[in-house]
NUSE-851375 format. One record per residue (C-alpha): y, x, z; residue number from 1; residue in three letters. Coordinates in steps of 0.5 Angstrom, whole numbers, plus 500, padded with zeros to 3 digits. Layout:
BEGIN
<<Y, X, Z>, NUM, Ala>,
...
end
This chain:
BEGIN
<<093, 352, 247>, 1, Unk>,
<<088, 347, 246>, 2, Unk>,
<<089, 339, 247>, 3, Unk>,
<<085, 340, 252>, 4, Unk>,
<<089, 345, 256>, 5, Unk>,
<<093, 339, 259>, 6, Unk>,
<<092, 341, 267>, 7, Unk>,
<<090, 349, 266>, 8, Unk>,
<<096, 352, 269>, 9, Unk>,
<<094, 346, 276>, 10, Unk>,
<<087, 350, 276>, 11, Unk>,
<<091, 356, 275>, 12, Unk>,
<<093, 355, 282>, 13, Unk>,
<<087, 354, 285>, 14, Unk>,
<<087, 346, 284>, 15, Unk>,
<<081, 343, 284>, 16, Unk>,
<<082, 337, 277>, 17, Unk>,
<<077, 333, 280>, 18, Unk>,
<<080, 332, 287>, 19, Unk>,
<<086, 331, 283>, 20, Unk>,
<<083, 326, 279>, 21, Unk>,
<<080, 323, 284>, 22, Unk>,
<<086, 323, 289>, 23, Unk>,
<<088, 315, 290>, 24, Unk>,
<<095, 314, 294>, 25, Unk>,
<<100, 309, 297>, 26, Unk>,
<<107, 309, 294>, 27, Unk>,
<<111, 304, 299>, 28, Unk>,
<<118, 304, 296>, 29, Unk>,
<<119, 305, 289>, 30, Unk>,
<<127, 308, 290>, 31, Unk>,
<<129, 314, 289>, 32, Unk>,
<<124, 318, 293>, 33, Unk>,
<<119, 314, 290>, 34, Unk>,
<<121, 315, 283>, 35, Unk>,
<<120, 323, 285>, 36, Unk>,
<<113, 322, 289>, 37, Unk>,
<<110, 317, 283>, 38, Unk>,
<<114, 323, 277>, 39, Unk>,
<<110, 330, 281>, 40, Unk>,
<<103, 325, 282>, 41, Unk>,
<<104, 323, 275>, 42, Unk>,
<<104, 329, 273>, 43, Unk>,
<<099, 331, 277>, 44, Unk>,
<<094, 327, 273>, 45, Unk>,
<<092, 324, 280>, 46, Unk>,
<<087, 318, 279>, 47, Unk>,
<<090, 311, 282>, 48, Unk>,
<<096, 310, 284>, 49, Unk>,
<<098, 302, 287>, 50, Unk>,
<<106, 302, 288>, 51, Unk>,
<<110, 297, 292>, 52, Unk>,
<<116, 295, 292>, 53, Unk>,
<<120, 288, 293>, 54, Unk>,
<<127, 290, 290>, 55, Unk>,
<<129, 289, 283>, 56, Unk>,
<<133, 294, 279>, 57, Unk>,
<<141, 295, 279>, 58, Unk>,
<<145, 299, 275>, 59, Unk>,
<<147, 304, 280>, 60, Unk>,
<<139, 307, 281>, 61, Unk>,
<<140, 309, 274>, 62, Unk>,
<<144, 315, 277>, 63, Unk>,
<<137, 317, 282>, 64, Unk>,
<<132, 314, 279>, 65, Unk>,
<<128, 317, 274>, 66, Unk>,
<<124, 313, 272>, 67, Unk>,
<<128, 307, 270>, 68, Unk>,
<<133, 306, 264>, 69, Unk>,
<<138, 301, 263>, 70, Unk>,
<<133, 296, 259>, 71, Unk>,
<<130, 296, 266>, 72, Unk>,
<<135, 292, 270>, 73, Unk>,
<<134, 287, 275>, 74, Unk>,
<<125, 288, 273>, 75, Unk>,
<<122, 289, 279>, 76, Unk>,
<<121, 297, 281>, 77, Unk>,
<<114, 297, 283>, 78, Unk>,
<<112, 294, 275>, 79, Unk>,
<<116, 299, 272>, 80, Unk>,
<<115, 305, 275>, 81, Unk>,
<<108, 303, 274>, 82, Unk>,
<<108, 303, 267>, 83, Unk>,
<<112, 310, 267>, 84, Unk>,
<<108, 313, 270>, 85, Unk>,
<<103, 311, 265>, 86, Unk>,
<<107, 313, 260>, 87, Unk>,
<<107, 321, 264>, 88, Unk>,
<<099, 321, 263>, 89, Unk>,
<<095, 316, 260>, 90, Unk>,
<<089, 318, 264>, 91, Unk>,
<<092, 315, 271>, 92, Unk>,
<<091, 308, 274>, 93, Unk>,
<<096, 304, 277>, 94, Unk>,
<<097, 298, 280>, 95, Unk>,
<<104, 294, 282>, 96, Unk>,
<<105, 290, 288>, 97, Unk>,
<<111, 286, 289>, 98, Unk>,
<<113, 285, 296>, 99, Unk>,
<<114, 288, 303>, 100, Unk>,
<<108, 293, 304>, 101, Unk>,
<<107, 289, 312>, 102, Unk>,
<<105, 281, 307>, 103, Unk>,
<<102, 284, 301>, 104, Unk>,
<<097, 288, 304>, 105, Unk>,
<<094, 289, 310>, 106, Unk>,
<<091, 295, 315>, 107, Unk>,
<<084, 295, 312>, 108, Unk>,
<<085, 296, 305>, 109, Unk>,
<<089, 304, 308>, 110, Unk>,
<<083, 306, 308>, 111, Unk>,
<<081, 306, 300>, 112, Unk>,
<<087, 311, 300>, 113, Unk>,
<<087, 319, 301>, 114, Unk>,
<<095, 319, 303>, 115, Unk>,
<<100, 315, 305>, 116, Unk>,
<<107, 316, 302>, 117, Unk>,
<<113, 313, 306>, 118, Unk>,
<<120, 312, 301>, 119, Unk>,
<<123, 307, 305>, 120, Unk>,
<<131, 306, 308>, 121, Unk>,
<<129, 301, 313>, 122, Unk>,
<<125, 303, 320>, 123, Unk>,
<<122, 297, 322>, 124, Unk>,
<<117, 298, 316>, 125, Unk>,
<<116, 304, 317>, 126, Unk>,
<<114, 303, 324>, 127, Unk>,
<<109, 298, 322>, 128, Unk>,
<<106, 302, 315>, 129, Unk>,
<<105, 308, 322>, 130, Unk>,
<<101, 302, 325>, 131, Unk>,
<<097, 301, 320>, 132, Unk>,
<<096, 309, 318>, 133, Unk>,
<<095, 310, 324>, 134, Unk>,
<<089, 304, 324>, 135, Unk>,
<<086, 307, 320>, 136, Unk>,
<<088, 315, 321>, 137, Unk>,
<<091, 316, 314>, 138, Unk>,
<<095, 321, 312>, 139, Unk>,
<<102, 319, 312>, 140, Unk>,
<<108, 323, 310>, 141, Unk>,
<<114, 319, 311>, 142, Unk>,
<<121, 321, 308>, 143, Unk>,
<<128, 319, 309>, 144, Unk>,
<<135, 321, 305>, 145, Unk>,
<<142, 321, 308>, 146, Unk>,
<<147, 323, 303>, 147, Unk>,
<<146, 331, 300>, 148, Unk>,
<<141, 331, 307>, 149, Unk>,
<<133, 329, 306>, 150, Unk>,
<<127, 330, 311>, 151, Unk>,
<<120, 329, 312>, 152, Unk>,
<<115, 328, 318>, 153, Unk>,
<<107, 329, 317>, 154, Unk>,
<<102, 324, 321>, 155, Unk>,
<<096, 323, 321>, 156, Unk>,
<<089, 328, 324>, 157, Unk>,
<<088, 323, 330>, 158, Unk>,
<<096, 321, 331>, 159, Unk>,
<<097, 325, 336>, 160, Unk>,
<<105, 323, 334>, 161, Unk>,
<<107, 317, 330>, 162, Unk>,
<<113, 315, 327>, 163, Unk>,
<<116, 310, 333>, 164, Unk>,
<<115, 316, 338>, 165, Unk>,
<<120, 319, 335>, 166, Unk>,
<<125, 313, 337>, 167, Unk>,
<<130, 312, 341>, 168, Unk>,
<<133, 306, 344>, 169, Unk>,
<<139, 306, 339>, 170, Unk>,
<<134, 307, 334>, 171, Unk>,
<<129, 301, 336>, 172, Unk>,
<<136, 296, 336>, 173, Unk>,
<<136, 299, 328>, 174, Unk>,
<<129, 297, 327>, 175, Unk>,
<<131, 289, 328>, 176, Unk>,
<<139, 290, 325>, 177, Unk>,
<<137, 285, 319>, 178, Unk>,
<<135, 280, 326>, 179, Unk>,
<<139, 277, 332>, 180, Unk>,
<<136, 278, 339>, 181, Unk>,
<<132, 273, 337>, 182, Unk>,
<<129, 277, 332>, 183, Unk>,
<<131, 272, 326>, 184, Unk>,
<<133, 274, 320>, 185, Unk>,
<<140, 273, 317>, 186, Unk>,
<<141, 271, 310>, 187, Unk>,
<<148, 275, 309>, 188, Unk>,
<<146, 281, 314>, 189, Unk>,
<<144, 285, 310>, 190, Unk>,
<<147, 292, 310>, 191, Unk>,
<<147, 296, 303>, 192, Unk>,
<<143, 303, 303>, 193, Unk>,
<<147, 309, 303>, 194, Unk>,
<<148, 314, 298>, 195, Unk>,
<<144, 320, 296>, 196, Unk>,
<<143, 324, 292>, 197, Unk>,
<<138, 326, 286>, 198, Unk>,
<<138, 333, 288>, 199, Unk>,
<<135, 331, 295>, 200, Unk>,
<<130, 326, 293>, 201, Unk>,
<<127, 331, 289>, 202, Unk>,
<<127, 336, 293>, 203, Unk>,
<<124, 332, 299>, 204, Unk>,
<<119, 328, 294>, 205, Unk>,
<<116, 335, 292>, 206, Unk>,
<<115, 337, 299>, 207, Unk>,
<<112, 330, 300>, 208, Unk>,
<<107, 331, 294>, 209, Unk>,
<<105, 339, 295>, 210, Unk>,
<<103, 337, 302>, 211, Unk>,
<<098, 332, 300>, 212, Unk>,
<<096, 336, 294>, 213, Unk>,
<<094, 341, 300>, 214, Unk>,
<<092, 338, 305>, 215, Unk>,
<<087, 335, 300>, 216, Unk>,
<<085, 342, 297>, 217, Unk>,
<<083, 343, 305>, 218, Unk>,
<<089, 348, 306>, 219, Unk>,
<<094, 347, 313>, 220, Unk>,
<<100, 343, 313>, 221, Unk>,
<<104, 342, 318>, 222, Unk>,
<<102, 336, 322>, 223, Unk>,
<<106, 333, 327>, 224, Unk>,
<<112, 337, 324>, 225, Unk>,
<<118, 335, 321>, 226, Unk>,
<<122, 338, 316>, 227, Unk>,
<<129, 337, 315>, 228, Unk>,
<<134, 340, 309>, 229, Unk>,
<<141, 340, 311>, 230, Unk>,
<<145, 340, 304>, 231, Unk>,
<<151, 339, 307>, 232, Unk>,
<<150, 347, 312>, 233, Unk>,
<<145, 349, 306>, 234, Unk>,
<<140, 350, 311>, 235, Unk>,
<<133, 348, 312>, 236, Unk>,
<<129, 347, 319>, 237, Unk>,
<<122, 346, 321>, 238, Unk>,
<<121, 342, 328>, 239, Unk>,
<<115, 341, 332>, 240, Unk>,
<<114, 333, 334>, 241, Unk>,
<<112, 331, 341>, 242, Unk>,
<<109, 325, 343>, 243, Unk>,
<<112, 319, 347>, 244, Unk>,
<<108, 317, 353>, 245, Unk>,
<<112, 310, 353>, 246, Unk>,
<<110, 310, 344>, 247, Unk>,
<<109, 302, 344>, 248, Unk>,
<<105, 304, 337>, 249, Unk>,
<<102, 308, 341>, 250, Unk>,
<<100, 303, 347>, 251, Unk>,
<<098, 297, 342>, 252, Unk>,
<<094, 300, 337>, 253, Unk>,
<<089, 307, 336>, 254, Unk>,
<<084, 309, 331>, 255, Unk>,
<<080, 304, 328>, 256, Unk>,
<<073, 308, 326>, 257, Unk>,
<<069, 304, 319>, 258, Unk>,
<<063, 303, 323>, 259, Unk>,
<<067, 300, 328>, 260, Unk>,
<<069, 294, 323>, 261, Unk>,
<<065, 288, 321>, 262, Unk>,
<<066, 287, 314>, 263, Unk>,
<<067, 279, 313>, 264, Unk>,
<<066, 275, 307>, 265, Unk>,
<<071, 271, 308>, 266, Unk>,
<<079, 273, 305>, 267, Unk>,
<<087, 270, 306>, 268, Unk>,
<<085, 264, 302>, 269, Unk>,
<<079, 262, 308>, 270, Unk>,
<<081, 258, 314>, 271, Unk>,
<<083, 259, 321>, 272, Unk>,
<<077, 255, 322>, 273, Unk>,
<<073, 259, 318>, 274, Unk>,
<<074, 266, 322>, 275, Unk>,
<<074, 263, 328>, 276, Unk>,
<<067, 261, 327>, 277, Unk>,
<<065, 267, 324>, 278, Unk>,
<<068, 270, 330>, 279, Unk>,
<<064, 265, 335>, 280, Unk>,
<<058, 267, 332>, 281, Unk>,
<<058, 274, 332>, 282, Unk>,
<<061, 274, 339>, 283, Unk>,
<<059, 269, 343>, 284, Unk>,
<<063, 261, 345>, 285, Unk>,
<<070, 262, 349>, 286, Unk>,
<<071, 269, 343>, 287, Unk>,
<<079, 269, 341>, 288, Unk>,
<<082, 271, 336>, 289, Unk>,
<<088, 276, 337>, 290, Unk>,
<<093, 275, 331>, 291, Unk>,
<<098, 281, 334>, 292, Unk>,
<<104, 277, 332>, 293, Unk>,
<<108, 272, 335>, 294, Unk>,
<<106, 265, 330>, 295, Unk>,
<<111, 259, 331>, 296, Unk>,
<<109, 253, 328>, 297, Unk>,
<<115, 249, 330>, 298, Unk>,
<<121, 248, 333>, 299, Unk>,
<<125, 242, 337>, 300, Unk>,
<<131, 240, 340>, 301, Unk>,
<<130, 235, 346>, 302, Unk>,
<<138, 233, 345>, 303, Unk>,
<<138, 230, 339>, 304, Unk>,
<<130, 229, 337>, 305, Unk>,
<<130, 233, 331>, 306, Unk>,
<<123, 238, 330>, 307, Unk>,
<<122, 241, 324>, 308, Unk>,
<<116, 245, 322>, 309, Unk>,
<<116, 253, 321>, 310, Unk>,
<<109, 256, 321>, 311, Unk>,
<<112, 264, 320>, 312, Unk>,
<<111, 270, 324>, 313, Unk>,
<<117, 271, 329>, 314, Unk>,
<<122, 276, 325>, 315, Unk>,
<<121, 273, 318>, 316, Unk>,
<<124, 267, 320>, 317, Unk>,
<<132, 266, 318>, 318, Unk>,
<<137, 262, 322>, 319, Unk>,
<<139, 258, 319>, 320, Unk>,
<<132, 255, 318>, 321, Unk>,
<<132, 253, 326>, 322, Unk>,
<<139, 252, 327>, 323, Unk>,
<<139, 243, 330>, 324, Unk>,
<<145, 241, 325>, 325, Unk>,
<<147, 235, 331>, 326, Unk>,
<<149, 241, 336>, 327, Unk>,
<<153, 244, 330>, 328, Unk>,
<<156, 238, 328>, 329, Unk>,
<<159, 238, 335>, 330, Unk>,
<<161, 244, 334>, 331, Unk>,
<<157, 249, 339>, 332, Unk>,
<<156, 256, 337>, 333, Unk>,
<<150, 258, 333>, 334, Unk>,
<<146, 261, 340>, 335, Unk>,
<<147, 254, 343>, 336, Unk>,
<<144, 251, 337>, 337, Unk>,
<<139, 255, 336>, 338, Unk>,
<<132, 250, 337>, 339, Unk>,
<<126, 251, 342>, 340, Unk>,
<<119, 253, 339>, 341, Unk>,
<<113, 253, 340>, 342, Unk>,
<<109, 260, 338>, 343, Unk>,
<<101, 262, 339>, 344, Unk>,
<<099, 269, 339>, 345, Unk>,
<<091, 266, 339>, 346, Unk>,
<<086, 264, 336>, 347, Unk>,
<<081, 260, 341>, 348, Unk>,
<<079, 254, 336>, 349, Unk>,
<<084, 248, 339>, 350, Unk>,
<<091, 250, 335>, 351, Unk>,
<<094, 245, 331>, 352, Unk>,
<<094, 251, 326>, 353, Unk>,
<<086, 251, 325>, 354, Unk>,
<<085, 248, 318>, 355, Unk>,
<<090, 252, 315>, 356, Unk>,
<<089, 258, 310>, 357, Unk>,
<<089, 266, 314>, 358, Unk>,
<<095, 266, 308>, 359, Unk>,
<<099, 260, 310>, 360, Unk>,
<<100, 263, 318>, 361, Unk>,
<<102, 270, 315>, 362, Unk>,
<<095, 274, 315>, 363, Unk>,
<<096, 279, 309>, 364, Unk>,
<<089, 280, 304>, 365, Unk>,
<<085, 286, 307>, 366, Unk>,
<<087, 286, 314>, 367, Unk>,
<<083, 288, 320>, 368, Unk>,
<<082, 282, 324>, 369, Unk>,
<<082, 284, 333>, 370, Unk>,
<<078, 279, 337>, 371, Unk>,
<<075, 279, 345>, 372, Unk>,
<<071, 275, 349>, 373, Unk>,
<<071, 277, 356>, 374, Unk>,
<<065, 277, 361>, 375, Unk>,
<<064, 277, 368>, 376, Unk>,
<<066, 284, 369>, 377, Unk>,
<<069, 286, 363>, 378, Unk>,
<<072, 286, 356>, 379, Unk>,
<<068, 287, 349>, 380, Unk>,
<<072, 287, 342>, 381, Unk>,
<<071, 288, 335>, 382, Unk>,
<<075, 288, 329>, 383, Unk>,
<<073, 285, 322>, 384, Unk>,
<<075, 286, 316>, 385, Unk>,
<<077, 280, 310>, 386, Unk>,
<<074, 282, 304>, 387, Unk>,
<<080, 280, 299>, 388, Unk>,
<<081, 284, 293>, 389, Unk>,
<<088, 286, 291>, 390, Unk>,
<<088, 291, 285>, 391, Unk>,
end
């Protein structure tokens, strides 16, 4: 066989090299199961994978994860599957990004990929990476692992379901179980991942990859399916999902068409100021910017006059980080001492935040921007796209 007979037994499926090649995917999560999706893409000779990931190795992934080795502990592991999975195939293009996926990289920049692969343990993000799947009508193909136990469920074709229709009420209180009430985040909350097996993470992660490849190839996938192998009955099962009519994911966003967004010549390092204006000027005066999150800007408390300045989304700010140390120091609990904030939803050109950088209030690089104005007897929006770059 000649050298150049890398891929021969792909095409001898029927599997088209230049699809392959110019397949461009999202590896979110690059532990167990992502090590197995960026091994088969790899491969596969597909053409660019970007891997994110804001963990670092330990010594117990070397028993799941295939890509990594001793040498390898406490780099990050999004930088080294990466380099892996040139060492599989030279050919293929990757890029790294360390960080959680909803800070490091925006809605917009979904559409540049052919599919999404989900392999995280934390539902909160795998709502908000349904979100901007959903945004953008991407295929999205999450996974999840439980001990010898492993499913996946396949979205996209319009989003007629997504990942948060599937949650229940106990599900919904998981999604915040690194936050209190409030949604703060606690520095020692964290509750370590379960363990599972290599031999489920390679079969779920096989399944994820072939549905790409044949979803690709124009060949039918169960979408809106969730497929499920149950090492512990040794039994498979396939279900149909069905819509929530409550989904808030469902409520808050839809399908963001491209020519329904204006692309900006302005990124994260522009200001607020400076969006705004582009947003007046296209809109018209008394246009307001919808941030789609709660902004604190900073907390008081009116007992013993302390203020501290925050400027962080509400969910990504610790307690302790606005926690009035008189009101510790006089011995009440934690939830009486917690200081009053000041948050903003907007942007209408009068916040004390308007010559910060989109950077500085949270807004991550390629993110689709929604903005309204109201008339007299209706109400007309659009979106805008900041034209960073982050491979």
């Amino acid at each position: 066989m000649k050298a150049d007979d890398r891929y021969i037994r792909l095409t001898q499926l029927g599997w088209s090299m230049d699809i392959l090649k110019n397949m461009r995917c999202l590896v979110v999560g690059a532990g167990a199961l992502g090590n197995e999706v960026i091994k088969n893409l790899a491969l596969l000779g597909v053409g660019a994978i970007v891997i994110i990931d804001m963990d670092s190795i330990e010594n117990s992934n070397l028993t799941r994860s295939v890509l990594f080795r001793e040498g390898d502990i406490d780099k990050f592991k999004s930088v080294i599957a990466a380099e892996r999975a040139v060492e599989i195939d030279a050919s293929i293009q990757t890029h790294s990004i360390v960080g959680e996926f909803q800070h490091c990289l925006g809605s917009g920049a979904f559409y540049d990929f052919d599919v999404i692969f989900g392999c995280l343990d934390n539902i909160q993000a795998r709502i908000d990476l349904t979100k901007s799947c959903m945004l953008t009508n991407k295929l999205y193909i999450d996974a999840g692992l439980h001990g010898i136990d492993g499913d996946l469920k396949i979205f996209g074709s319009g989003y007629e379901v997504c990942f948060d229709c599937l949650l229940t009420r106990e599900l919904r209180n998981e999604a915040w179980r690194r936050h209190s009430c409030l949604k703060l985040r606690s520095r020692n909350g964290e509750r370590p991942s379960g363990p599972t097996a290599p031999t489920i993470s390679s079969v779920i992660a096989a399944l994820q990859v072939q549905f790409a490849v044949k979803h690709l190839h124009n060949m039918n996938i169960p979408f809106n399916h969730r497929i499920a192998v149950h090492g512990h009955l040794n039994d498979f099962s396939v279900v149909r999902l069905n819509k929530n009519p409550h989904c808030p994911t469902h409520y808050k966003c839809g399908v963001i068409e491209t020519d329904d967004i204006m692309t900006l010549e302005l990124t994260i390092e522009s200001t607020c100021l400076e969006l705004y204006e582009k947003v007046v000027g296209d809109l018209g005066t008394g246009a307001t910017i919808d941030l789609e999150f709660d902004l604190i800007t900073d907390v008081h408390c009116s007992s013993h006059n302390n203020n501290k300045d925050i400027l962080k989304k509400r969910g990504s700010i610790f307690e302790d980080e606005i926690l009035c140390p008189d009101c510790l120091n006089e011995g009440k609990q934690k939830i009486e001492s917690i200081m009053s904030d000041n948050v903003y939803s907007q942007i209408t050109g009068k916040e004390p935040f308007i010559n910060c950088k989109l950077r500085e209030i949270g807004i991550a690089p390629k993110s689709i921007i929604k903005a309204y104005k109201l008339n007299e007897d209706d109400i007309r929006f659009r979106y805008y796209l900041l034209n960073d770059r982050y491979l």
